[in-house]
N, C-alpha and C positions, 0 to 999 in steps of 0.2 A: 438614482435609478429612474429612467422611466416608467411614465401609463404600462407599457406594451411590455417592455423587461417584467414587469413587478404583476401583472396578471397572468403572465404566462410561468409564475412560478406559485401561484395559487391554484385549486383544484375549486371547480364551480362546484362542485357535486360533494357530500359531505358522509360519512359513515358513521361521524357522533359529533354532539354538539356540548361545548361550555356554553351553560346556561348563562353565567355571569361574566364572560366577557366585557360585552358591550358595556353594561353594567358599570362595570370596573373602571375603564376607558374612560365613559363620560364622567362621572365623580371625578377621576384625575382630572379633566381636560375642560371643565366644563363652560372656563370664562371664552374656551375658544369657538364656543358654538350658540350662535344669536338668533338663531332664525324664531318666529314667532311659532305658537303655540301648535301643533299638529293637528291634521283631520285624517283618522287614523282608519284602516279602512283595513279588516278582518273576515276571512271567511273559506270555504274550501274555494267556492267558484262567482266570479262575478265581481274579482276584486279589480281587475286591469281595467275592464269597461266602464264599470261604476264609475273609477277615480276618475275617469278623462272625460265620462261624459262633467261631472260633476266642475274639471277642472275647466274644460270648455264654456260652460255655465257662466262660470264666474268670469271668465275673459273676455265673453259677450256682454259683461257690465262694465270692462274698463279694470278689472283687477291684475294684478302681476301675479301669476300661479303658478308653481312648482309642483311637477306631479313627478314622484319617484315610484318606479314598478320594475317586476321580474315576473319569470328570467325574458332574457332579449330571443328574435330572433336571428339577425345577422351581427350585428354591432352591440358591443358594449353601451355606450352611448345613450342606446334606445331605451336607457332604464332612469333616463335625466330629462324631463320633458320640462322646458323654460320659455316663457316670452311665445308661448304659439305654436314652437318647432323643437324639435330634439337639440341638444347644448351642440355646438361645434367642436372640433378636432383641439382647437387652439385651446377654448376654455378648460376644455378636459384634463388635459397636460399639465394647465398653471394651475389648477385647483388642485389636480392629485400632487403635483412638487409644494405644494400652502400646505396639505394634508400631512405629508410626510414630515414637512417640516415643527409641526404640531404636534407631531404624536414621536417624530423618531422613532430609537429600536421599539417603541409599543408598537410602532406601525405590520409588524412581523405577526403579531399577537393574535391580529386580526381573521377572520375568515373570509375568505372571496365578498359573501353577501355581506358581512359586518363592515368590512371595509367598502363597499358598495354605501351604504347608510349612511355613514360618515363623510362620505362625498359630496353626498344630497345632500346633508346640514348644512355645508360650507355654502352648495349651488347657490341655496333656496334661501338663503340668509335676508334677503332682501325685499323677499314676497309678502304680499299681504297675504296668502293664504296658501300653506302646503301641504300637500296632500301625499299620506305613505301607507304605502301597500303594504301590507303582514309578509314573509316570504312564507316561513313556514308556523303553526301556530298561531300564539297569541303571545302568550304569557311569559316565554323565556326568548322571545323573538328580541331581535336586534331594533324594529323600528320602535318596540316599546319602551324604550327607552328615556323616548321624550317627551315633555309635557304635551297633552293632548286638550284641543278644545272640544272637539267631536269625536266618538266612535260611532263608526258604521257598521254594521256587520250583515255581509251578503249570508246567501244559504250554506248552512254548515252540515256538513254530509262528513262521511269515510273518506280518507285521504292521507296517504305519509301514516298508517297505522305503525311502522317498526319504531318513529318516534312519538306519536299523541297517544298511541294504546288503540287497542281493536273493539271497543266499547263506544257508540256516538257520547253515553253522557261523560268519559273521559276527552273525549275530543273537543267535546261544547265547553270544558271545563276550562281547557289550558284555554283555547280560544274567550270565550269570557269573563277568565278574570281580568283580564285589561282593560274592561269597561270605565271609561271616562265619567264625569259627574253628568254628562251630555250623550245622550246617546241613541242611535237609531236603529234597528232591526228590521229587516223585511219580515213580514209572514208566512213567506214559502219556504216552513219552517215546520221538520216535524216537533209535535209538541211537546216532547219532552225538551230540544229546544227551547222552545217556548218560555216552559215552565221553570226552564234553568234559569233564562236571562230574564225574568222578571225575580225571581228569590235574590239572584245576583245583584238587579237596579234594589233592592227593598233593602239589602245589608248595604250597600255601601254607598244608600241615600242618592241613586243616581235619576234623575230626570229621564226615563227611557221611554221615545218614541216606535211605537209598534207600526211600521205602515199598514194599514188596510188599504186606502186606497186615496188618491188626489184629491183633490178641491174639484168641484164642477167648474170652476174658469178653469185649472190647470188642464183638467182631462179632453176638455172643447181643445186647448190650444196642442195638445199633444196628439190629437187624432188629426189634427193638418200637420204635422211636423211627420206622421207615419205615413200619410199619403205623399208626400215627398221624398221620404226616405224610408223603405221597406224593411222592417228588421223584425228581425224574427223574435216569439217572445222573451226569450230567456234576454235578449237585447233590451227588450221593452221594461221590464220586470226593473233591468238594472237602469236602464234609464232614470223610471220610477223612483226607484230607492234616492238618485243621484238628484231628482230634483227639490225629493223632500229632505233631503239636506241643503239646499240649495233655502230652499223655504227658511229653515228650521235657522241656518246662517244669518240671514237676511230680512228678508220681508217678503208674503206672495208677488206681492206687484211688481218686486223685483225680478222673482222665478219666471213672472210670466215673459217680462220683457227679455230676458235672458232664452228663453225657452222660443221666442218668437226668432233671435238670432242665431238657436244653433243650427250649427252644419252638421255633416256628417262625419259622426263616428270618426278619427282619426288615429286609431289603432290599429294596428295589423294583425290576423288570421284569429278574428272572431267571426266565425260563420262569414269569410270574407271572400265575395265571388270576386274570383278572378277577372273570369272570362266566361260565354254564354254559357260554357255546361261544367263550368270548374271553381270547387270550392276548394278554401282553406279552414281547415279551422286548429286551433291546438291545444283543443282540449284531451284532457290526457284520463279523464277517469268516469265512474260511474255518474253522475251527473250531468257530465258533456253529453256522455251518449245519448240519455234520454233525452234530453235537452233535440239534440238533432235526429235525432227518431222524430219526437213530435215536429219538428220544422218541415222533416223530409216525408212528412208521415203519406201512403200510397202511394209514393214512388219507388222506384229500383233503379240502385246510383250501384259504379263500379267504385269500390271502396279501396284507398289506398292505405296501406294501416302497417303500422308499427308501434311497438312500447316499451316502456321498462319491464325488466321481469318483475318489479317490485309492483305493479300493477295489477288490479282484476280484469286480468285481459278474459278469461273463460264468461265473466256476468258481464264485459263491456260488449264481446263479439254476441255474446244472446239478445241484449238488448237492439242492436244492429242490424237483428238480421232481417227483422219485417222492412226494411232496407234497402237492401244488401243484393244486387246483381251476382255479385263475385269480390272475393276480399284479395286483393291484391297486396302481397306482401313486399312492404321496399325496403328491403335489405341495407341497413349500414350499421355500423360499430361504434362505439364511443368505449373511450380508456378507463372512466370513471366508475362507469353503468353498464350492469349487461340488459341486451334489450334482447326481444323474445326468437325476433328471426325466425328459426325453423318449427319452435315450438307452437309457431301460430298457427302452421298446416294440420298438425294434432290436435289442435282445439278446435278448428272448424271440422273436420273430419268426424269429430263427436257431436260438433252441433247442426252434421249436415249442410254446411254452406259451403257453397264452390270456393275455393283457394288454390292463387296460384302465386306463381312468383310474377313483382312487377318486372315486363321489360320494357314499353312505352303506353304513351299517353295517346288516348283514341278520342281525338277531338269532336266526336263525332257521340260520344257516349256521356252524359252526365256523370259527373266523379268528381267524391269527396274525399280529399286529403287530411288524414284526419290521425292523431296521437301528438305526442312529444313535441315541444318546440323542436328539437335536435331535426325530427322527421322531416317536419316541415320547412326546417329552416337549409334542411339539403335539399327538398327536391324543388324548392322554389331558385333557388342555385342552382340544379342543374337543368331546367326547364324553364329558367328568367323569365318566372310570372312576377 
């Protein structure tokens, strides 16, 4: 069966999860997966940016790095970052036919993302350094699975409450007990946070890195790196976290010389200007939004917006609104997911903010396209930005 056949009979989107899948799978399989030790990378938001700037890092010293992330926006593909550029057509194919042939009828067992994981094992076999995004959680995730040299863990907020629990210290819980014997934390962290992942690093004897802030050589060399390249701070923030794992890997001297070769950000629809008055972004939750409230903060952008129902769209659109022109709603459907569509006219109607349905793009108006990959990833499809 092919790529194409065999993911179009998987559903992306999930309504419950075997915890022990993955689990299971690897224990059976385990002499068929070599890849070195993981740099495992945890958190509600800030996990795609972290891993690439991090993986970027390391490739501006001459390393071979595998960076695996979700979800994509156009292509499958876009979640296998190898060698500098997304894997080709052709590798995708003979890895998924190596895959299948390794796991056979278990290969069924699998779930879209779990099989996604399994992929990356095979890709990344050969890296000196691979770096795997969490999809959902921590602790009964699929990328947990494998030995880990590093854990990173961006800011851990509310998110996916009908699987982590409606509570931050059950959601910091699943999320941190994955912690590695190595491990790093940002501080934009409430503290309970905090207070978890240090009781966490003290039972299971973990070396844990709190960032407060850079080295005075890193912070010099990172304030010419932002005059070159503008990014907003939640960008910065993850930067940061990515270098002092960069450090923590390596050596400063290394981070700096690394840090003097990066380019730009090479991810798609992080606070990503299109064009002079048109953003992308795909962040989908409470975090995002404040995150681009303060980016956009005293402006008024016409706001393109859609989400899952399983979202705080009523506290996303409030946060928004100091904002917020007019919320423009762009209507489409997914089989998996219901998304809010009409329900978002009644929630701004209560929070008094203009809404309308989107029919085009006023190139003339600054506008931020802003929820769901799914969103983003149609309207940039159908207005080939």
């Amino acid at each position: 069966m092919s790529l194409s056949e065999f993911l179009a009979k998987k559903g992306e989107f999930y309504s419950k999860i075997d915890p022990f899948v993955a689990f299971r799978i690897l224990e059976k399989y385990q002499k068929y997966f070599k890849m070195p030790p993981i740099i495992h990378i945890v958190g509600t938001n800030g996990k795609g940016s972290t891993g690439r700037f991090l993986a970027q890092l390391l490739e501006a010293l001459g390393y071979n790095v595998g960076h695996y992330s979700s979800p994509h926006l156009f292509d499958f593909k876009e979640r296998f970052y190898l060698k500098k550029g997304i894997v080709d057509e052709d590798l995708l194919e003979k890895t998924h036919q190596r895959l299948s042939l390794i796991l056979q009828e278990d290969l069924e067992k699998l779930s879209y993302f779990e099989y996604a994981t399994f992929l990356a094992a095979l890709f990344f076999e050969k890296c000196d350094f691979v770096i795997f995004e969490a999809g959902l959680g921590g602790e009964y995730d699929a990328t947990s699975v494998f030995e880990k040299r590093l854990s990173i863990f961006t800011q851990i907020d509310y998110d996916h409450e009908q699987f982590l629990g409606n509570r931050l210290e059950q959601i910091a819980r699943t999320k941190l007990k994955v912690m590695a014997k190595k491990a790093l934390i940002s501080n934009n962290q409430d503290e309970i946070v905090l207070k978890m992942a240090r009781k966490t690093a003290i039972l299971k004897g973990v070396d844990l890195d709190i960032l407060q802030d850079l080295s005075f050589d890193l912070q010099k060399e990172l304030r010419h790196y932002k005059a070159q390249f503008i990014i907003p701070l939640f960008l910065e923030q993850n930067l940061k976290l990515a270098l002092r794992a960069c450090e923590i890997l390596l050596t400063k001297t290394q981070t700096i010389k690394a840090l003097k070769n990066l380019g730009k950000l090479n991810l798609r629809g992080r606070c990503e200007k299109i064009s002079e008055k048109l953003y992308i972004d795909v962040g989908h939750n409470v975090l995002a939004a404040r995150a681009l409230c303060e980016y956009f903060k005293g402006e008024k952008l016409e706001i393109v917006y859609n989400s899952f129902l399983d979202k705080k769209i009523f506290e996303i659109l409030k946060i928004l609104k100091p904002i917020s022109a007019k919320i423009m709603v762009f209507k489409c459907e997914n089989e998996a997911r219901a998304l809010a569509n009409e329900q978002i006219f009644d929630l701004c109607e209560k929070l008094n903010i203009k809404c309308e349905e989107f029919k085009e793009l006023d190139k003339d108006k600054k506008t931020l396209v802003f929820g769901s990959f799914i969103l983003v990833e149609k309207f940039l499809k159908d207005y080939g930005a």
